[in-house]
C-alpha positions in Angstrom: 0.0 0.0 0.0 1.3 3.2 -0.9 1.1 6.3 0.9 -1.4 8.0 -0.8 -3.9 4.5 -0.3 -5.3 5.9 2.9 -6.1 9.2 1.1 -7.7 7.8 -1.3 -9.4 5.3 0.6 -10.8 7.7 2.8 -11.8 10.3 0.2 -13.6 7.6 -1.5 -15.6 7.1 1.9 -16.2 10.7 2.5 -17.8 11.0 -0.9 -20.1 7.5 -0.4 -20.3 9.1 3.2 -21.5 12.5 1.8 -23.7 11.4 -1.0 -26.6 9.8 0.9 -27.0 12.9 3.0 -27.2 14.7 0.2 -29.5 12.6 -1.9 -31.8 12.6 1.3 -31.1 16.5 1.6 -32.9 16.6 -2.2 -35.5 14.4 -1.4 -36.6 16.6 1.6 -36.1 19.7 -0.6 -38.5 18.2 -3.4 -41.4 17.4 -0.9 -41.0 20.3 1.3 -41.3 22.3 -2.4 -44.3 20.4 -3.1 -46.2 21.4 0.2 -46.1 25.1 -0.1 -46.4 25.1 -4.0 -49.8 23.1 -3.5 -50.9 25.9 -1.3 -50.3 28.3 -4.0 -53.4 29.4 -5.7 -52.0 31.2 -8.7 -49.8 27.6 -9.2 -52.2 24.9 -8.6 -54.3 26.7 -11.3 -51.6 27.3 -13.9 -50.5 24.0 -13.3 -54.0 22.3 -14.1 -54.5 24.6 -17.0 -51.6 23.2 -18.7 -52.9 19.8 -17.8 -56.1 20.7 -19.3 -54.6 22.0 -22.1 -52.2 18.8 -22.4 -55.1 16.4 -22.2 -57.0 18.1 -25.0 -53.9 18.0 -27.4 -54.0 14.4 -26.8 -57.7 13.9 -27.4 -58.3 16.2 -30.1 -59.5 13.2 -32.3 -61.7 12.6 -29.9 -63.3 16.5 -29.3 -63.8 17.7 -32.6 -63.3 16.7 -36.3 -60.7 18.4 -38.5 -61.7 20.7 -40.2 -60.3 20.2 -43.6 -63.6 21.0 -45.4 -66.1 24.1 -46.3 -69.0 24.9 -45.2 -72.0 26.5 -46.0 -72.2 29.2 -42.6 -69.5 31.5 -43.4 -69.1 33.6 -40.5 -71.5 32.1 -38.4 -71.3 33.7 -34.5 -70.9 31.4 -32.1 -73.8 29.1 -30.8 -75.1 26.1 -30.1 -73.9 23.9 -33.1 -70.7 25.6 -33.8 -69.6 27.0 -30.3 -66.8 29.1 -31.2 -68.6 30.2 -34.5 -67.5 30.4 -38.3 -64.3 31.3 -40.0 -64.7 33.1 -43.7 -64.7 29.3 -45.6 -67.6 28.2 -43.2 -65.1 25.8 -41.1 -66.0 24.9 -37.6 -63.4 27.3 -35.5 -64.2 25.2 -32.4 -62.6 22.3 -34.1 -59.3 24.7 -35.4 -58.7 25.7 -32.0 -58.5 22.4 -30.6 -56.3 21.1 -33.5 -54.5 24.2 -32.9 -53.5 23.2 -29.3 -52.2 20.3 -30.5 -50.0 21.8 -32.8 -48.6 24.6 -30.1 -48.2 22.5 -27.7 -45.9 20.7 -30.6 -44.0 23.1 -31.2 -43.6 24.3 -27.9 -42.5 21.2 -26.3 -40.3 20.4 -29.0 -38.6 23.3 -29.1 -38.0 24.1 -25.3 -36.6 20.3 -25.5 -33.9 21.2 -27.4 -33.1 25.1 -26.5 -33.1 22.9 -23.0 -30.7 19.9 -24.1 -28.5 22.2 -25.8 -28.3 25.2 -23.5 -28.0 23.0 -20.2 -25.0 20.9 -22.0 -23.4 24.2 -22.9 -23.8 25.7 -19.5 -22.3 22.4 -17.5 -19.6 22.2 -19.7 -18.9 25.9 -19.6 -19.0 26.0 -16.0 -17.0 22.7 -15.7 -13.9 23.4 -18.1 -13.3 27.1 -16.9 -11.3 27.4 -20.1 -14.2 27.1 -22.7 -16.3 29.7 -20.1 -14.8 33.2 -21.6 -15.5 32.0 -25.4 -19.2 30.1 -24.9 -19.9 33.6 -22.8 -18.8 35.4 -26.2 -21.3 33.3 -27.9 -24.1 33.8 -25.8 -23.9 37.2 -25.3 -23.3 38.0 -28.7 -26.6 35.9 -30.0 -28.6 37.4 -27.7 -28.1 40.9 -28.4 -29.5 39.9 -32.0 -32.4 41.2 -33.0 -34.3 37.8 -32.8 -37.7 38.2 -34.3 -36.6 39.7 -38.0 -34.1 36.9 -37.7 -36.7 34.3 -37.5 -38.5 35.8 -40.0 -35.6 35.8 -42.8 -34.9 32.3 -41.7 -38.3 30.9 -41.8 -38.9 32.6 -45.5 -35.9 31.0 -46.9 -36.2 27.6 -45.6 -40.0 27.4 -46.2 -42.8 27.2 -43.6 -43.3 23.9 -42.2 -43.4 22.9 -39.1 -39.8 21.7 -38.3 -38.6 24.9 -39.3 -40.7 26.4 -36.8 -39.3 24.7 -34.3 -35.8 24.6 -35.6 -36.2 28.6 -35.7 -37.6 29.2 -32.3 -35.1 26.7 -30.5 -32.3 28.4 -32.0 -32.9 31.3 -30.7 -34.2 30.2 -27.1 -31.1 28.0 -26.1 -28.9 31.0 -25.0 -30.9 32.2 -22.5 -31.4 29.1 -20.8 -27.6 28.8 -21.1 -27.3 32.4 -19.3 -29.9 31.2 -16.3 -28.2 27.2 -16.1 -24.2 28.6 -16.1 -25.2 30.9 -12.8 -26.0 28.2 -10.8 -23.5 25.8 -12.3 -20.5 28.0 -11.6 -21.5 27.3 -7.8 -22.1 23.9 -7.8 -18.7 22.9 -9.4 -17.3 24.9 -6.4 -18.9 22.7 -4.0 -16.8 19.9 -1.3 -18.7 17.3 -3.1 -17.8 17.8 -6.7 -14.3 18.6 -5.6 -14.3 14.9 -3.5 -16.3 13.6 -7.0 -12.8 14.3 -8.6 -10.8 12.7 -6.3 -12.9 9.1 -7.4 -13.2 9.2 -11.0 -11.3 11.4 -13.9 -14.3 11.0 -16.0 -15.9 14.5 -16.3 -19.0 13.1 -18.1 -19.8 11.0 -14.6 -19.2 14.1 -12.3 -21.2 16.1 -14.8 -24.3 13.6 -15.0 -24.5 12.3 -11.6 -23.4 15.7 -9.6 -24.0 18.6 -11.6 -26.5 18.3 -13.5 -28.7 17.1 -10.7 -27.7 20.2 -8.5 -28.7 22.7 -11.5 -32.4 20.5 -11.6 -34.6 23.1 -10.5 -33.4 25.8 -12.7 -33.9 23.2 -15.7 -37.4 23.0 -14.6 -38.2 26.5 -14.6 -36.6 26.7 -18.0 -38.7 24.3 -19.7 -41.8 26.2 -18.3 -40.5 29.9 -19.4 -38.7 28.5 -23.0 -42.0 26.9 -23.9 -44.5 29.8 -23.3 -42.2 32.1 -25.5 -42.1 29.4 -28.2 -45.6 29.5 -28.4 -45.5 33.4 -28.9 -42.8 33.2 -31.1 -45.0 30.4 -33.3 -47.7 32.2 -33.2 -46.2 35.1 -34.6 -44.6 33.5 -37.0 -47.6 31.9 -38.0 -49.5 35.3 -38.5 -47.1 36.4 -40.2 -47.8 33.5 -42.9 -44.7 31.5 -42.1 -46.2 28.8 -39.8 -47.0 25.3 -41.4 -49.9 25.6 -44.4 -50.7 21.9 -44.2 -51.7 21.8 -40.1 -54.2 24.5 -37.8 -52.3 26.3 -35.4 -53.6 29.1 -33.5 -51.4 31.7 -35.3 -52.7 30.2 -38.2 -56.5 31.0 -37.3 -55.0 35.0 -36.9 -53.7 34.6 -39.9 -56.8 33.4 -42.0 -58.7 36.1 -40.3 -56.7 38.5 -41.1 -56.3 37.4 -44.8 -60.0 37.6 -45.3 -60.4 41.0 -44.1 -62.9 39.2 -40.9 -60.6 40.2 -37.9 -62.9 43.5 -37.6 -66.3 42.1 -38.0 -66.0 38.3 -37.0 -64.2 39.3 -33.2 -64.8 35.6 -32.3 -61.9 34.9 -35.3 -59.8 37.0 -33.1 -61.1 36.9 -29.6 -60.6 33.0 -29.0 -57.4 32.0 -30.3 -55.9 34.9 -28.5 -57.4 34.0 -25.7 -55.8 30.2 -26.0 -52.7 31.9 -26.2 -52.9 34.0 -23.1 -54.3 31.3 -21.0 -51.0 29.3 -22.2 -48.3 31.5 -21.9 -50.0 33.4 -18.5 -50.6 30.2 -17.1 -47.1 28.8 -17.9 -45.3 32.6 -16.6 -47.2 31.9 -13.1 -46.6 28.3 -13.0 -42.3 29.1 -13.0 -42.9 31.8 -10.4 -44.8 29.7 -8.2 -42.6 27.0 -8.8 -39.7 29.5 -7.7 -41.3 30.8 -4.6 -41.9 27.0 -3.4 -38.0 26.7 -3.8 -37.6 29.6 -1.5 -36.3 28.2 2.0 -37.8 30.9 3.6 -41.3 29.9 2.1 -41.1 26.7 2.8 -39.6 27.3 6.5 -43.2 28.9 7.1 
């Protein structure tokens, strides 16, 4: 045995040592979270809007027909047969709306997934090998001062509208901000005893970056996801009014878009009214959800 065995041996026992504490640490965190978010109004209601919202994306086969076809009612208000009234082409807008929330939530979830996968793996590595920090900070900073919206615009027009363009578009312009929110809080946590005692077991940076870091910066993931995906439904929806979203599939921009092309936004309001308000209800519920979510993380709200 050389002398640098009982070192080893006992760094290796200080990090088994030290893990459980920690993992039970999290686990405490995690329910003591989920007790004073459930008391939250504002979140409890956000967060079963979204599931509302989820659950008709899922059944929309099962709600309403698509509406592919014309019909005779052109511009029919809403009642009793069609609910949410006529669009210009007599199509049932009740059924676009819920074919359109299928579509957003689409394009939202795909899109936040990878503005997520990509600006998380950034951030951790940035954070982990200090010397690829000053240049990914370059990148980041230097992408977000872009003016993003007539940059999604000439980028969607000269690919084509379809819908993974949309959510190629929108995801390349969403990962640096979650890059800028995850590298904060992984600068700390590769500061921490137990990442520095991590080192001492393995050499393998991808194991101290998926089984220690990436679990610390967890929570700021989730509030990511939440935030990415309610601007990538406003981002789709704009680029959808603007007649660059997918022709061949309803989306709720898409519905604005018709309107507007057929000169009804001004004397059909439910054309305009209703897919608005789908919108709002989806990005406002989503915006309250993360700052609930946050305020539950708060030890000083959960110490209450």
């Amino acid at each position: 045995m050389t002398s640098l065995d009982p070192l080893l041996a006992g760094a290796t026992t200080g990090t088994a040592v030290l893990a459980e504490p920690i993992a039970d640490s999290n686990g405490r965190a995690s329910r003591a979270t989920w007790r004073v978010f459930r008391r939250d109004p504002l979140g409890m209601g956000s967060l079963v809007i979204l599931a509302l919202l989820v659950l008709v994306a899922l059944a929309a086969p099962l709600i309403a027909t698509y509406p592919a076809s014309y019909g005779t009612d052109v511009l029919k208000a809403p009642s009793l047969p069609n609910l949410f009234g006529t669009d210009s082409l007599g199509r049932d807008v009740f059924g676009e709306v819920i074919w359109g929330t299928q579509q957003s939530l689409l394009v939202a979830v795909s899109a936040s997934f990878i503005a997520i996968v990509v600006g998380t793996l950034v951030a951790v590595l940035g954070a982990y090998f200090r010397r690829l920090d000053g240049f990914i900070s370059i990148i980041v900073d230097l992408t977000l001062s872009l003016p993003v919206l007539p940059l999604m615009i000439l980028i969607a027009a000269l690919i084509g509208p379809s819908t993974t363009t949309i959510i190629g578009v929108v995801a390349a312009f969403s990962w640096p901000e979650v890059t800028r929110l995850v590298r904060s809080q992984a600068l700390t946590v590769v500061n921490l005893p137990y990442v520095d005692a991590a080192r001492l077991m393995t050499t393998s940076p991808f194991w101290i970056i998926s089984r220690h870091i990436v679990p610390a910066v967890a929570p700021v993931i989730v509030v990511s996801v939440v935030v990415t995906a309610s601007r990538a439904v406003l981002s789709a929806a704009g680029l959808a009014f603007l007649g660059l979203g997918d022709p061949t599939v309803w989306s709720w921009g898409r519905i604005l878009y018709e309107a507007q092309q057929s000169g009804a936004m001004s004397s059909a309001w439910w054309l305009t009214l209703i897919p608005s308000i789908a919108i709002l209800l989806l990005v406002l519920s989503a915006t309250l959800l993360s700052i609930a979510y946050n305020d539950a993380r708060n030890p000083r709200n959960r110490a209450r």
